[in-house]
N, C-alpha and C positions, 0 to 999 in steps of 0.2 A: 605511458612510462610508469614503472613503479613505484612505491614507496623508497622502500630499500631495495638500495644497487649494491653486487661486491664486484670488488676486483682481483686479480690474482698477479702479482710481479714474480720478478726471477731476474737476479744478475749473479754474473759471477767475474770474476778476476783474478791471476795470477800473480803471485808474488813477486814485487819490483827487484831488480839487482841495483836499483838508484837506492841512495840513502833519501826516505820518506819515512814520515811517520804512518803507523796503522790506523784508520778509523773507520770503526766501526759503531752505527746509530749517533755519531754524533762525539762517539768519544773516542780519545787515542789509546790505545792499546798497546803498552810497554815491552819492551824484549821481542819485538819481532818485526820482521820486515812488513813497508808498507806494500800497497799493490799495484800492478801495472796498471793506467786506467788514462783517459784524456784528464779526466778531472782529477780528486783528490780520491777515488776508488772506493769511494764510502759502501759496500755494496749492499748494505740495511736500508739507507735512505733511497740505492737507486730503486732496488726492489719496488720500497712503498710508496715512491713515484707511480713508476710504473701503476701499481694496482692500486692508487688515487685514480691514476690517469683509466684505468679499463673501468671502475668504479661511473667515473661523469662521464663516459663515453668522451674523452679527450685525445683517443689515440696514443703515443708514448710519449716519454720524454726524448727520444732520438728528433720527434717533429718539432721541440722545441731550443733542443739543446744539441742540436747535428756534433756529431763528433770532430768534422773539419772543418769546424768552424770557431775561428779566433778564438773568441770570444768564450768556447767550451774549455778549451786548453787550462786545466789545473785549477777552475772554477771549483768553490768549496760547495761540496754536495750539499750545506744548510740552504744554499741561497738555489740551490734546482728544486730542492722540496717546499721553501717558502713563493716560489712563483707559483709551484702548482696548486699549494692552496689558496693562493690569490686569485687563483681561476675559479677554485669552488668558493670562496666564501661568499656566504649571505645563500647560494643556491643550494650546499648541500650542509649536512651536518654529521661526521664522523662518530659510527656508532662502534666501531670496533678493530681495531689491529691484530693482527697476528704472526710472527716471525720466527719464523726458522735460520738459524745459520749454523750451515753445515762447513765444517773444518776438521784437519786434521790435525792442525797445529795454527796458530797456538791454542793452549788448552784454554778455555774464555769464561769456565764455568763462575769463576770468580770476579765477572765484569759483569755478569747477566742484571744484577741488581743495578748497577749505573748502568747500563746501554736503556732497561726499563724505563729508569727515571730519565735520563735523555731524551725517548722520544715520547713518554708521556707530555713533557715540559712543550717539545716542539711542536706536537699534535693540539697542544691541550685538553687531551681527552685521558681517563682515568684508568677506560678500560683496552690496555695494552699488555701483549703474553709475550714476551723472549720467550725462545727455546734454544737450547745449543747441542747440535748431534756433531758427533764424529761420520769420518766416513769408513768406520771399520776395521783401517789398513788396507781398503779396496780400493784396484785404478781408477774410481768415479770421480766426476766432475775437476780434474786435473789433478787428481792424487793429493801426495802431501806439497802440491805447490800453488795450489787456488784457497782460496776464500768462496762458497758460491751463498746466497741467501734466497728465500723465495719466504712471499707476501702477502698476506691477506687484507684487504681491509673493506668494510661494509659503512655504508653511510646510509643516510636518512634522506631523501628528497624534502627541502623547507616549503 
């Protein structure tokens, strides 16, 4: 096994017609609808679930947080991303984040400095990159009615 492992996440979700709030990496995001989702449709944190999870070879978060299951239903995405590091710590040690979240709406450029310092805080790690793309005005990843994000992150074998 190597030193350094990376992993690669990807979620997306649709905009809720329920009154919900928006979160995204951990923060609510004003003037816009939340998203459809079992949990609370965080789709920064499920992302970097996920690519923790392909990172320590732990498979997804779906194997530990199945969608029809009780217990998933409206679960706050901090507490999916705090289990998983409960999985790696002391085994790995998070060398790097990277996030993309691609939207059409709302326009988030003005969050990007708090979504950083959110998941810097929950990571504990210093070296974390937001990025925020449109998608154009193009029908990708559900038009103007998804949120979708995708994930990098690289850890250290201790």
């Amino acid at each position: 096994m190597k030193d350094y492992m990376v992993g690669l996440g990807f979620d997306i979700h649709r905009f809720s017609r329920k009154k919900k709030p928006l979160i995204l990496g951990g923060v609510k995001i004003y003037n816009s609808p939340g998203l459809e989702a079992v949990s609370d449709g965080d789709v920064v944190l499920h992302a970097l679930s996920d690519a923790l999870c392909g990172c320590c070879l732990l498979g997804d978060i779906g194997d530990y947080f199945p969608p029809q299951a009780k217990e998933s239903k409206g679960i706050d995405s901090r507490k999916i991303i705090n289990f998983i590091l409960g999985k790696i710590d002391g085994k790995y040690e998070i060398n790097n984040i990277d996030v993309t979240i691609v939207a059409e709406k709302p326009r988030l450029i003005s969050y990007k400095k708090e979504i950083t310092s959110s998941l810097r805080q929950i990571f504990s790690a210093p070296c974390v990159n937001v990025k925020v793309k449109s998608k154009e005005a193009l029908n990708i990843l559900g038009g103007k009615n998804s949120i979708a994000c995708l994930a990098l992150a690289s850890v250290r074998k201790r």
